[in-house]
Backbone as a ProteinNet text record, in pm:
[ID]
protein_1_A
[PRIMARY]
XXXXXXXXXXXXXXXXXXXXXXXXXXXXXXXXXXXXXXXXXXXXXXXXXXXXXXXXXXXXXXXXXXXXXXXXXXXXXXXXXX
[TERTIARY]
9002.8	9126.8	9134.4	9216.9	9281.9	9315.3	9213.3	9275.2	9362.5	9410.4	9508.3	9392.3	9466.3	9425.8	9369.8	9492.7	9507.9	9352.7	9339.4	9288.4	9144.3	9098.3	8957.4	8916.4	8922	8937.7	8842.9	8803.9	8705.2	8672.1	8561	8511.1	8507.1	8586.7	8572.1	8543.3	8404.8	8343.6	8478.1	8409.7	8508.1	8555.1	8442.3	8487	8595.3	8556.2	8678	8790.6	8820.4	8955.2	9026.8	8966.3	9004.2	9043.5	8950.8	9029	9128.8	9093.5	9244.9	9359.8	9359.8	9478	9501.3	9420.4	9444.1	9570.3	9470	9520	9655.3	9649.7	9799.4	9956.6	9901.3	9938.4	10002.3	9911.9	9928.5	10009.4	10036	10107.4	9996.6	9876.9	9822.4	9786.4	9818.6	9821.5	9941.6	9955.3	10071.4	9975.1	10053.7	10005.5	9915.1	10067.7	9962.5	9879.8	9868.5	9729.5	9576.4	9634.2	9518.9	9483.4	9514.7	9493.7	9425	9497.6	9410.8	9238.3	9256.6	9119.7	9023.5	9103.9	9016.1	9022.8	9075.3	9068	9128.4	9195.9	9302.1	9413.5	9504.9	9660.3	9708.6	9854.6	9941.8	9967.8	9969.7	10015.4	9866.2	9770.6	9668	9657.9	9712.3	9714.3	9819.7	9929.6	10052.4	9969.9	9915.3	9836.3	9776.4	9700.3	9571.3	9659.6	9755	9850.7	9866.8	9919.7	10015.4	9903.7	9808.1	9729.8	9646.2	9617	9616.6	9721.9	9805.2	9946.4	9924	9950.7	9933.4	9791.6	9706.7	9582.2	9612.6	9665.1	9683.9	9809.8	9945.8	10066	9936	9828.9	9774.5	9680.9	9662.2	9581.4	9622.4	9767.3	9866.3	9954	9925.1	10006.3	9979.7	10088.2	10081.2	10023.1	10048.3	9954.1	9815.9	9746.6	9589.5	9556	9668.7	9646	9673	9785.7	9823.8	9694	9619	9462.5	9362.4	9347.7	9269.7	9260.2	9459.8	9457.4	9455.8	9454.6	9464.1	9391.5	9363.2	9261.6	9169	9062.6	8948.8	8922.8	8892.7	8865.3	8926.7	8928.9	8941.6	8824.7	8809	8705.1	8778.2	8796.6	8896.4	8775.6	8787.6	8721.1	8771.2	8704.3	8740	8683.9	8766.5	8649.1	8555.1	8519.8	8458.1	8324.8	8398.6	8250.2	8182.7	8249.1	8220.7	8140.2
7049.9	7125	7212.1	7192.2	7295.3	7421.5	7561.3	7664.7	7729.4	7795	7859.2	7977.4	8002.7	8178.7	8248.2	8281.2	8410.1	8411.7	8287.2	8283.1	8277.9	8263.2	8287.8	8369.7	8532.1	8611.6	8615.2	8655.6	8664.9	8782.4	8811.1	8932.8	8945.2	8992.1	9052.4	9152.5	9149.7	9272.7	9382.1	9462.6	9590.9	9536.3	9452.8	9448.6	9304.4	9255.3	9099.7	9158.9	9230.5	9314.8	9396.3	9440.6	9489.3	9452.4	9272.9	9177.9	9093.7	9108.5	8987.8	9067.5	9255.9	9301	9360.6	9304	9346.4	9220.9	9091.8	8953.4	8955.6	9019.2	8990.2	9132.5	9228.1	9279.1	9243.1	9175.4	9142.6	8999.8	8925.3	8849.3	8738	8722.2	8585.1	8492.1	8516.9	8420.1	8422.8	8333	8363.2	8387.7	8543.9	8546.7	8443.7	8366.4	8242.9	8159.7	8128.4	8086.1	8176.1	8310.3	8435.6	8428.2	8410.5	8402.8	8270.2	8143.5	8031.9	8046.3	8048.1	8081.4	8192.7	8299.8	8412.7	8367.5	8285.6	8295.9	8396	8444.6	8556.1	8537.9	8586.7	8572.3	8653.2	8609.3	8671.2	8808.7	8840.2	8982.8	9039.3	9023.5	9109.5	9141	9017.8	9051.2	9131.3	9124	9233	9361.3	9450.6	9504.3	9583.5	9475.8	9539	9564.6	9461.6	9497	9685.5	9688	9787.8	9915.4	9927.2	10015.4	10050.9	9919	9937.9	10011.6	9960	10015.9	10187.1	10221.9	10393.4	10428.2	10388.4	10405.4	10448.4	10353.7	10340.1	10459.8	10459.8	10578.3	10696.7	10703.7	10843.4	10877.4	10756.5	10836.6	10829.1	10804.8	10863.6	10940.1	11025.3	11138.6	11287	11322.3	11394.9	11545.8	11525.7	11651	11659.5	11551.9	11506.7	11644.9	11636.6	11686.9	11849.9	11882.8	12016.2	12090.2	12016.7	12045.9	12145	12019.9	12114.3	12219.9	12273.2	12363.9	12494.2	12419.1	12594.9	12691	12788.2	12885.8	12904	12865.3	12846.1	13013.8	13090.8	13210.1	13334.1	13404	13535	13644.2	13750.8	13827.3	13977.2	14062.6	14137.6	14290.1	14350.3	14418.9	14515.2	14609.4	14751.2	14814.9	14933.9	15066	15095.2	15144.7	15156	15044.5	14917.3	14796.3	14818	14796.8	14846.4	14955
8050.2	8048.4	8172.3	8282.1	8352.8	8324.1	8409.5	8328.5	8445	8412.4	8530.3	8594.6	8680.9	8769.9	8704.8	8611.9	8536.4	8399.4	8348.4	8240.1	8292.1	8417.4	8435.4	8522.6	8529.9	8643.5	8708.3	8804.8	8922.6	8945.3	8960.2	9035	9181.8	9234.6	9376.8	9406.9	9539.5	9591.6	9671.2	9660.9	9760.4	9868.8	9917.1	10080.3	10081.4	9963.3	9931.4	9947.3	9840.9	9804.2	9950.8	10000.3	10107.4	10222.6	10263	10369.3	10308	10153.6	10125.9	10152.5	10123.5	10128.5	10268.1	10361.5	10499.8	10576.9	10533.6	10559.5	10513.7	10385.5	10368.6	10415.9	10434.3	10496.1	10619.2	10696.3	10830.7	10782.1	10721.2	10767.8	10785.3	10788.8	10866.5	10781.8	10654.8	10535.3	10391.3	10359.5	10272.3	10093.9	10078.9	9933.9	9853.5	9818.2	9717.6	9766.8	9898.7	9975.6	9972.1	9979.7	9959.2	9796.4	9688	9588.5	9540.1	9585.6	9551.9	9612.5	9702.7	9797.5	9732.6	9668.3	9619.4	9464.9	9398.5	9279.6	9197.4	9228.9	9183.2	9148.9	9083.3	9052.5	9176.7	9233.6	9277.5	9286.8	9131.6	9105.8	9155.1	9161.6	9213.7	9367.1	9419	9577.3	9606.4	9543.2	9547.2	9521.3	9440.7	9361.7	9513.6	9547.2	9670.5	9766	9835.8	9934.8	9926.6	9837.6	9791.3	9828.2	9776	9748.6	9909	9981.3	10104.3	10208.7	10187.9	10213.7	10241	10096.2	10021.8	10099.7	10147.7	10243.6	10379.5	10405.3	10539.8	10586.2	10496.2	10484.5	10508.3	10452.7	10399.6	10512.8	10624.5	10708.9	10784	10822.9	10970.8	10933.4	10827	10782.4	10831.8	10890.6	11009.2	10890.1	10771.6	10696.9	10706.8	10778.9	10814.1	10928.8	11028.9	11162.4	11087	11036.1	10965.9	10918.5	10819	10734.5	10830.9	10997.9	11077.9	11122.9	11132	11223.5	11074	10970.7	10860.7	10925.7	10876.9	10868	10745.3	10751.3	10619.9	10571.4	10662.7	10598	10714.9	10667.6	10794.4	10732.1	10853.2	10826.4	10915.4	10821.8	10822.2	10947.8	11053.7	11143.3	11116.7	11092	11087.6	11178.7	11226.8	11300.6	11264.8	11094.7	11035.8	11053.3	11026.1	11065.3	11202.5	11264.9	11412.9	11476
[MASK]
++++++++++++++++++++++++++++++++++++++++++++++++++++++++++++++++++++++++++++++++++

């Protein structure tokens, strides 16, 4: 019996998950080609896309550069300290 995708899931390592949703990101393979090959359903490579995506938005977010310039603490000088 033929089982589908869906009905026999696969375990993929971190670093799987992360070039299938790079690959597909970029364009250099089509979805359901990335899924046959990985043994995955569709909706999972949508899934990783996505989440790569929200990664990638999050580390050219100009609130990254904002973070450095805060001020962590101040230390208040008195005459008195002095």
């Amino acid at each position: 019996m033929n089982q589908s995708v869906c009905a026999a899931p696969t375990k993929l390592a971190t670093n799987e998950r992360k070039m299938m949703a790079v690959r597909a990101l970029a364009g250099a393979e089509p979805v359901s080609a990335l899924a046959a090959r990985h043994g995955v359903s569709r909706p999972l490579v949508y899934r990783q896309m996505h989440k790569a995506d929200v990664a990638l938005d999050d580390l050219s977010s100009t609130e990254q550069a904002d973070d450095q310039s805060k001020v962590l603490f101040s230390l208040p000088v008195t005459k008195r300290w002095l």
